[in-house]
Every structure is written in structure tokens, then in C-alpha cells.
ZAZA-458673 format. One line per 4 residues: number of its first residue (from 1); for each residue x, y, z of N, C-alpha, C. Coordinates in pm, 1 decimal. Each point is the difference from the previous one (the first is absolute). Layout:
<rs>
NUM	X,Y,Z,X,Y,Z,X,Y,Z; ...
</rs>
This chain:
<rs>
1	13163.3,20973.7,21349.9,116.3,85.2,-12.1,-1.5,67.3,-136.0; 23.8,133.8,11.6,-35.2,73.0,-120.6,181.9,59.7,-34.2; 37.1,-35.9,-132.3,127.0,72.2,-57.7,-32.6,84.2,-66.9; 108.3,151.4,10.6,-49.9,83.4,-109.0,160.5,22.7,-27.8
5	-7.7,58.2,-129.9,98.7,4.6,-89.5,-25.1,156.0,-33.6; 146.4,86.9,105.0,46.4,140.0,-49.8,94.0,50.3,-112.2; -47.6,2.6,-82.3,88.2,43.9,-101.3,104.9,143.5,-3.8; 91.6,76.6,-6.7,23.1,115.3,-14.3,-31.7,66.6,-136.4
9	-96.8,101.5,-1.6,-53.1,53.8,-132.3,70.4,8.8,-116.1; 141.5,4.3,25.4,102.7,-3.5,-104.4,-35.7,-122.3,-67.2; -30.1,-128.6,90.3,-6.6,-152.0,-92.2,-117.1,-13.8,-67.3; -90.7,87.4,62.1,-149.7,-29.8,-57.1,-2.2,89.0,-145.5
13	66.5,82.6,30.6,-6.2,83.0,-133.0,91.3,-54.7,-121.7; 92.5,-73.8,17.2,104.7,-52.5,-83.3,-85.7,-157.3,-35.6; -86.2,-22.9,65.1,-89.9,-164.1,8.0,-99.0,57.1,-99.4; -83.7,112.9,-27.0,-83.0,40.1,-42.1,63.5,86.7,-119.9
17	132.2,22.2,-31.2,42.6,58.3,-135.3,-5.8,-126.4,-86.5; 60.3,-110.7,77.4,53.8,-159.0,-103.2,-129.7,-31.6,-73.0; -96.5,-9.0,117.0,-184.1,-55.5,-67.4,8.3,73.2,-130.3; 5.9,135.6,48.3,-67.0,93.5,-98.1,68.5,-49.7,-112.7
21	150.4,-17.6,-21.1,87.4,19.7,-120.1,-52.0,-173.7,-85.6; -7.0,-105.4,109.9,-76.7,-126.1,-37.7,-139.9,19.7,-109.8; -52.3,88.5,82.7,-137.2,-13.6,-50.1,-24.0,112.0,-129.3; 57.4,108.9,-19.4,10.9,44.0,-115.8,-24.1,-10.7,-102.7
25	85.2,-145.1,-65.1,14.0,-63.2,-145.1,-156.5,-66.0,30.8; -39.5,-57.0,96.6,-177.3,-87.9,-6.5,-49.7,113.7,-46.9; -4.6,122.8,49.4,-92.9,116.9,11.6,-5.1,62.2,-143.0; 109.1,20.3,-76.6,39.7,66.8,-85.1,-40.0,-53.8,-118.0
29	-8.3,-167.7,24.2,24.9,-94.2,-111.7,103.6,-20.6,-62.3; 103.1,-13.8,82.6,156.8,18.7,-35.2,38.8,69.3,-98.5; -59.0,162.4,19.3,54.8,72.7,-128.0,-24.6,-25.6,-109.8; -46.1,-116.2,-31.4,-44.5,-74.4,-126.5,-122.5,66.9,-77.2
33	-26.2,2.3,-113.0,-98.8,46.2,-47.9,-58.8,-139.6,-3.6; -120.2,-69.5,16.8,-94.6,-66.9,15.6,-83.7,-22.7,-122.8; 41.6,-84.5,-78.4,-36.0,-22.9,-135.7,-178.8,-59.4,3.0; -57.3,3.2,-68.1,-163.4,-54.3,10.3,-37.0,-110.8,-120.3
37	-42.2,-105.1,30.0,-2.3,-140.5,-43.3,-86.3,54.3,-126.8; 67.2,-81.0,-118.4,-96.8,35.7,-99.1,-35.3,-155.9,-26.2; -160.1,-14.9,-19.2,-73.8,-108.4,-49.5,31.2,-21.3,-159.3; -3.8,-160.5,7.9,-83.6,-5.0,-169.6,-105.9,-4.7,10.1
41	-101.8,-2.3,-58.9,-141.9,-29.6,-79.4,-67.0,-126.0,106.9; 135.4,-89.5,-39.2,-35.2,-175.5,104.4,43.0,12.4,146.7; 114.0,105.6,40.5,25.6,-11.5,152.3,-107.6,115.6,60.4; -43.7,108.4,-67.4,-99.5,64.7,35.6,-115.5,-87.3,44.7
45	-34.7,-82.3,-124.0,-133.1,-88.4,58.2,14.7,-92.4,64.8; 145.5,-9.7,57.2,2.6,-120.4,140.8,6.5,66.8,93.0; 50.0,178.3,12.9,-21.8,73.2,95.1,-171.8,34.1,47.9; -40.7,10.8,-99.2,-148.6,50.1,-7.2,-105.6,-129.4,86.5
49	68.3,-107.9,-101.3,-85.2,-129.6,30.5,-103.4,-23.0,-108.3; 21.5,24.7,-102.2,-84.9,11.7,-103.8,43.7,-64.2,-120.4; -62.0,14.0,-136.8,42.7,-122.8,-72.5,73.2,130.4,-143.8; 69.1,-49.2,-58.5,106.2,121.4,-31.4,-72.9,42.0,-133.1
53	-120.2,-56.4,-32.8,-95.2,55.0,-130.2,-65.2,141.0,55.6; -13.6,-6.8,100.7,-96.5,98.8,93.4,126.4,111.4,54.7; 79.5,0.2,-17.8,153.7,62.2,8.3,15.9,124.1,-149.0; -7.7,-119.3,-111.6,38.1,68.0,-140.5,-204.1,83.5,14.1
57	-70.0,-41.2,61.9,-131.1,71.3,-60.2,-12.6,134.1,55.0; 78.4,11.7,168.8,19.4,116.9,47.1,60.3,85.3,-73.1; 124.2,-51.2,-58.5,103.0,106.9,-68.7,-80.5,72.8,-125.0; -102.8,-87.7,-125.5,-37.3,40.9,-98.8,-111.4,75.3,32.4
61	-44.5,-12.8,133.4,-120.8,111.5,23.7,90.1,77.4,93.2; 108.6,40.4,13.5,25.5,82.3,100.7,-13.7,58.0,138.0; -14.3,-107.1,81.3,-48.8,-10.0,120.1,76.2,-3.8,86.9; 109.6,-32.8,-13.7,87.4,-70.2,99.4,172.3,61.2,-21.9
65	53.0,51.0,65.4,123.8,98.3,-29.2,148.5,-85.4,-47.8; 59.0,40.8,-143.7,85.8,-118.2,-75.6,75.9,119.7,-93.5; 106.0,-43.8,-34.2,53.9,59.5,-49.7,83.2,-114.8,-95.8; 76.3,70.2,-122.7,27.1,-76.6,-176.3,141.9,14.0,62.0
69	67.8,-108.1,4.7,123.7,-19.6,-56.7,43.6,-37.9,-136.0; -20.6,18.5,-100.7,42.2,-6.1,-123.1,-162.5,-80.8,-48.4; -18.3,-97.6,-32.1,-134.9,-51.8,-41.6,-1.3,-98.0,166.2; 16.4,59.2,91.2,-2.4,-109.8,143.0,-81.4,81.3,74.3
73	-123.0,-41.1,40.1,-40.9,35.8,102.1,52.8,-51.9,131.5; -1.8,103.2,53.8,11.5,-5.2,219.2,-25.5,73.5,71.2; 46.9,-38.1,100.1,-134.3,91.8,83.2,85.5,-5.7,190.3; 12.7,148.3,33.8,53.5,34.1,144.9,-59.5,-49.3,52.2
77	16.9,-88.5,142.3,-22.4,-28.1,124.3,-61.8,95.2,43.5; 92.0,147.6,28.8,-74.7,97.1,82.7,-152.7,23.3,-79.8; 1.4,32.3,-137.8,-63.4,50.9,-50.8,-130.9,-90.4,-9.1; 20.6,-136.8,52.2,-148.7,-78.8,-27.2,8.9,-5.0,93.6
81	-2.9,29.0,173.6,30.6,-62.8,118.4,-74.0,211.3,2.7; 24.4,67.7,23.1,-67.4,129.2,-53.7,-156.6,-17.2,-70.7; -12.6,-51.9,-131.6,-86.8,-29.0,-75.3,-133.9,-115.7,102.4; 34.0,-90.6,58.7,-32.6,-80.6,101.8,-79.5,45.7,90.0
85	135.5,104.0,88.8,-122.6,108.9,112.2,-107.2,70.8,-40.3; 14.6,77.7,-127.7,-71.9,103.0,-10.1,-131.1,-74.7,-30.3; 0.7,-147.4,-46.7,-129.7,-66.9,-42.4,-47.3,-54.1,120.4; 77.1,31.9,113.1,-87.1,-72.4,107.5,-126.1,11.4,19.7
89	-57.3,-48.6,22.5,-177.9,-1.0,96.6,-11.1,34.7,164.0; -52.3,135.8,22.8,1.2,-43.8,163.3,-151.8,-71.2,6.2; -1.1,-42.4,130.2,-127.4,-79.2,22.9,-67.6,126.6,5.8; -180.6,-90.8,17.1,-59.3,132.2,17.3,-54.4,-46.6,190.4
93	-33.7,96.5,55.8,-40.5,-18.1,129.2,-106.8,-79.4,34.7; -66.6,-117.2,39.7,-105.2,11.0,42.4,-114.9,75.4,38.3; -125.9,-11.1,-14.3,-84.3,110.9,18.3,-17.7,0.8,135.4; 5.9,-115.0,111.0,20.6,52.4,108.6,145.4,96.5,46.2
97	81.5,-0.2,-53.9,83.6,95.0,36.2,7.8,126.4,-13.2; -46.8,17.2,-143.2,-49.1,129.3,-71.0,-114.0,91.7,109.7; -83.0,-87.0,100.3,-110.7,39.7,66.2,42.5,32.6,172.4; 108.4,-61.2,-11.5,58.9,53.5,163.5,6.0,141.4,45.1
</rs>
């Protein structure tokens, strides 16, 4: 036995304004401006996974994207999470694939 459920378009359209007005603030990011995590030196290198000497060696050779708060180094989320991709590696193909 199969039920189906007729709606009158008036309800479907008033069912489908509420979602929309629900889902908005998810979509929008509740209007909020969306602040971006700033590291120290030591939560960077627990983000990284690395040991936080190899942290301060990036900054003095300039490698790695940081910015001075007064004599404080730190360093954007976006901006090393950015810095991250662009160092990716793609693989390289196999030479049988290269030969297909």
C-alpha cells in the first residue's frame, strides 16, 4: 500500500520560505564576520606537528607567512593553511600510465 501526501502549493511554498529563512544564518555565517585563529610560535608547531625550534627557524629565514605584534610573533590560520597548499606535491604518474 502506497500513501502519498498532497500538499496545496500555497503550503509548499510557505514550508520552503521557513527552510530558507532557517538556513540563512548557516549560509551566511550568521552575519558574523568570521575571525581567523592566530597561532603562537608553540600552537603553530602543534598545528604543524613539528618541534617549535623549526617554527622560530622558518620565521628568521622567511619562509613561512607571520606577522609582529609588537616584539610577538604569529601567524594566520588562513595564511599557513594557504602557505601549506601551495607547497603541496602532486604525485608523479607512473610510467605505465604516462604510456597508455
Amino acid at each position: 500500500m502506497k500513501a502519498e501526501l498532497t500538499l496545496p502549493p500555497e503550503l509548499v511554498e510557505a514550508i520552503a520560505e521557513k527552510i530558507i529563512e532557517k538556513l540563512k544564518p548557516l549560509i551566511a555565517g550568521n552575519g558574523k564576520h568570521v575571525e581567523d585563529i592566530i597561532f603562537t610560535p608553540e600552537t603553530l608547531a602543534q598545528y604543524l606537528k613539528v618541534d617549535t625550534s623549526w617554527v622560530y627557524k622558518q620565521v628568521s629565514s622567511k619562509t613561512v607567512p607571520y606577522f609582529k605584534n609588537g616584539k610577538y610573533v604569529r601567524f594566520k590560520k588562513s595564511s599557513i593553511d594557504r602557505w601549506i597548499q601551495s607547497r603541496e606535491k602532486q604525485p608523479v604518474p607512473h610510467f605505465e600510465e604516462l604510456t597508455k
